[in-house]
C-alpha positions in Angstrom: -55.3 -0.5 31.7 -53.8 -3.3 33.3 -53.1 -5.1 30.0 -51.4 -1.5 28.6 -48.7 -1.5 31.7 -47.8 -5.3 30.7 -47.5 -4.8 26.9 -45.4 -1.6 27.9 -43.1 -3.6 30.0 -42.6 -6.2 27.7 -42.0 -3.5 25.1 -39.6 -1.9 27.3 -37.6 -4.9 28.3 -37.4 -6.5 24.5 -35.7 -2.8 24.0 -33.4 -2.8 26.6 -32.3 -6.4 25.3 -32.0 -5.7 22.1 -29.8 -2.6 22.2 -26.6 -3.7 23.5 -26.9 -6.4 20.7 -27.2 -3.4 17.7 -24.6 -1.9 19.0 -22.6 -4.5 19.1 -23.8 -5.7 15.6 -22.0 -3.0 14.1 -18.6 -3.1 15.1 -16.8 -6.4 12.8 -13.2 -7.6 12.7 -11.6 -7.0 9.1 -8.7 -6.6 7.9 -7.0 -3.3 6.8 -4.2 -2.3 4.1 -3.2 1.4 4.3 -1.3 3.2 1.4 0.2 6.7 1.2 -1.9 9.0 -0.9 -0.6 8.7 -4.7 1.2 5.1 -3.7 0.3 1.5 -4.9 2.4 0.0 -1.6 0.5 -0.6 1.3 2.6 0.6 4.3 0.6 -1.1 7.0 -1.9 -4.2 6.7 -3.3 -6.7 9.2 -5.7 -7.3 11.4 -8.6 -4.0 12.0 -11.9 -3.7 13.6 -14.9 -1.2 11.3 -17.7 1.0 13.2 -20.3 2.4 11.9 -23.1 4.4 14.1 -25.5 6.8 12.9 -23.5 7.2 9.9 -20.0 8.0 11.7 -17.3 5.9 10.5 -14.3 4.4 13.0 -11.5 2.2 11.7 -8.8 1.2 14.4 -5.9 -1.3 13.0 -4.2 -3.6 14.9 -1.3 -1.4 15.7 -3.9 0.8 17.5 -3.9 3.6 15.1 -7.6 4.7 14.9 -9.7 7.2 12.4 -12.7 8.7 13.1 -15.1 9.9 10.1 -17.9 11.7 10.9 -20.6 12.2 8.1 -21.2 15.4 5.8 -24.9 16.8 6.2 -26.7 15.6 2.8 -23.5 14.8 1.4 -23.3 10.8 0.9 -20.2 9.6 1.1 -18.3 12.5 2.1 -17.1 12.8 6.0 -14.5 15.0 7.8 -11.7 12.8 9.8 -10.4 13.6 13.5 -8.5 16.4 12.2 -11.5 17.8 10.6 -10.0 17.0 6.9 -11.8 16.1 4.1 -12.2 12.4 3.1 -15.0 10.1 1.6 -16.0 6.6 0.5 -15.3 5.1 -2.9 -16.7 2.2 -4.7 -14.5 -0.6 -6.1 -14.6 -3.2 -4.2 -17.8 -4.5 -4.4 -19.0 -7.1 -1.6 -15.8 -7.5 -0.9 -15.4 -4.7 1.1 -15.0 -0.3 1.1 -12.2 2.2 0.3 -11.6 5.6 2.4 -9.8 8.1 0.5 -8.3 10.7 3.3 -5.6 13.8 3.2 -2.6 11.7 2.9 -3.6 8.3 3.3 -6.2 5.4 1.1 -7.7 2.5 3.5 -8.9 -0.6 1.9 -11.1 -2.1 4.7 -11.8 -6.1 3.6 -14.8 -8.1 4.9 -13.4 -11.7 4.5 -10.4 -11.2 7.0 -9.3 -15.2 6.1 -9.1 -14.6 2.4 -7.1 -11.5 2.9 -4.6 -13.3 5.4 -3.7 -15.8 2.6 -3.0 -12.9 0.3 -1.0 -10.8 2.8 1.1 -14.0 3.4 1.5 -14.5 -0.7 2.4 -10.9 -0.9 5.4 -10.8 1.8 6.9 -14.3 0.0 6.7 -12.5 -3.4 7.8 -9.7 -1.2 11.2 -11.7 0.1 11.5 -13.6 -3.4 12.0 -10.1 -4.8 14.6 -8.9 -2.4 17.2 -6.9 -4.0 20.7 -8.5 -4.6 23.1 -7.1 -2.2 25.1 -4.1 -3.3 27.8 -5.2 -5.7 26.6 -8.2 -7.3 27.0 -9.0 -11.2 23.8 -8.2 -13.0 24.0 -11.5 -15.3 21.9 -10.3 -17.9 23.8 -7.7 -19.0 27.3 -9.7 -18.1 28.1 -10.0 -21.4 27.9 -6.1 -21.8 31.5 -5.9 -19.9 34.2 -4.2 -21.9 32.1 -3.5 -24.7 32.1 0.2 -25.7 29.7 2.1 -24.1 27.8 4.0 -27.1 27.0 0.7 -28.9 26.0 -1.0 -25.6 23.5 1.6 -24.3 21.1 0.3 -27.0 21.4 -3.2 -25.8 20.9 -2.1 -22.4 17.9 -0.2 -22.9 16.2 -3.7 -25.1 16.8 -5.7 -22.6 14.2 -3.6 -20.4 16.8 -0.9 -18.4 15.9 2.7 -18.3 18.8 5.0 -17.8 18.1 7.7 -14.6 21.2 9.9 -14.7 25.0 9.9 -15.0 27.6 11.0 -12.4 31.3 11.8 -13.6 33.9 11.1 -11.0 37.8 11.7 -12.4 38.2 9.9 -15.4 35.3 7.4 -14.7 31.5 7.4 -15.4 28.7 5.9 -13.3 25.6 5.2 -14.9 22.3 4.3 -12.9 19.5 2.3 -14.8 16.4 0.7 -13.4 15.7 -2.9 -14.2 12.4 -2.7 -15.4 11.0 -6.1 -14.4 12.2 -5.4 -10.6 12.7 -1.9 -10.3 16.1 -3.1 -9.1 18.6 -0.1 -9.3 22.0 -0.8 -11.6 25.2 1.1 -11.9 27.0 0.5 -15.2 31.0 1.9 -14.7 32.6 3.5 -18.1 36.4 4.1 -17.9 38.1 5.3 -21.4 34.5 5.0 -23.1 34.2 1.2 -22.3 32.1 -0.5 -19.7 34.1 -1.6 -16.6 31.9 -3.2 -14.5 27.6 -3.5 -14.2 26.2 -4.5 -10.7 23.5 -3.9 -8.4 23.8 -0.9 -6.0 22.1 -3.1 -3.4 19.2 -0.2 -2.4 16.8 1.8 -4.9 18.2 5.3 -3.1 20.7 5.5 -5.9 18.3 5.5 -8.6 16.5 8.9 -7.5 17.3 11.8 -9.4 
């Protein structure tokens, strides 16, 4: 009997030790991009911490903003969030991590937090390399285009990668908006007396929305 108590207690203590341990095993530091539902741009993404307990899901990000999924009875996968909204996991990253699909937002939650720094770093630089010109400027590939007539020019415009988005009249004059494709930079092209007047950048992409 005496040998039963002492295996018990040493049962019961290796428990109580290894507890805290579990449930501290399953909270790890990742990092997080966030991007509106339907959008390729991540609007947020850093630093974020992933729990999972019993199958409940919590992802907090560095700016404190937190989701709680809790899991779908015999539904794999599947979870309802905080606001008891639909959402679930989906492959496609591998190893390298796991994608939450919720009402209105995605979360890419990545493992190797290090890796994912470097490439948040190279993203802002390409990011600030790809700045738009300030509102005004010349658009020098299409320079040449200036006082040409407008119905022969559009053609040139268009094979050199612009897309036209709409037309405004004002008075006498015409302006023109075209997206560069290669930047998604927004263009106004000026037509007086069926010539162009002037091509430049309008400095913000707000122009080029129908």
């Amino acid at each position: 009997m005496k040998s039963s108590n002492s295996f018990l207690a040493v049962a019961l203590a290796i428990a109580s030790l290894s507890f805290p341990v579990s449930v501290k095993a399953d909270t790890v530091n990742a990092r997080c991009d966030v991007f509106p539902k339907g959008e390729d741009r991540a609007t947020s993404s850093g630093s974020c911490t992933f729990s999972q307990r019993q199958g409940a899901v919590s992802i907090e990000l560095e700016n404190g903003r937190r989701y709680d999924l809790l899991p779908e009875v015999n539904r794999p996968g599947n979870y309802r969030d905080q606001n008891g909204d639909a959402a679930y996991r989906q492959a496609g990253l591998g190893d390298r991590g796991q994608i939450y699909r919720l009402a209105t937002e995605s979360i890419f939650v990545y493992w190797d937090t290090s890796a994912n720094r470097q490439n948040s770093v190279n993203r802002n630089r390409r990011t600030a390399a790809r700045r738009q010109p300030e509102a005004g400027t010349t658009v020098s590939r299409l320079s040449d285009l200036v006082g040409a007539r407008a119905g022969q020019a559009e053609n040139t415009v268009k094979k050199r990668g612009y897309r036209w988005v709409k037309s405004d009249d004002s008075g006498n004059s015409v302006y023109s908006y075209w997206l560069e494709g290669k930047t998604n930079y927004c263009v106004t092209i000026l037509t007086e007396q069926g010539r162009y007047q002037s091509i430049v950048y309008t400095g913000g992409s707000g122009d080029c929305q129908k």
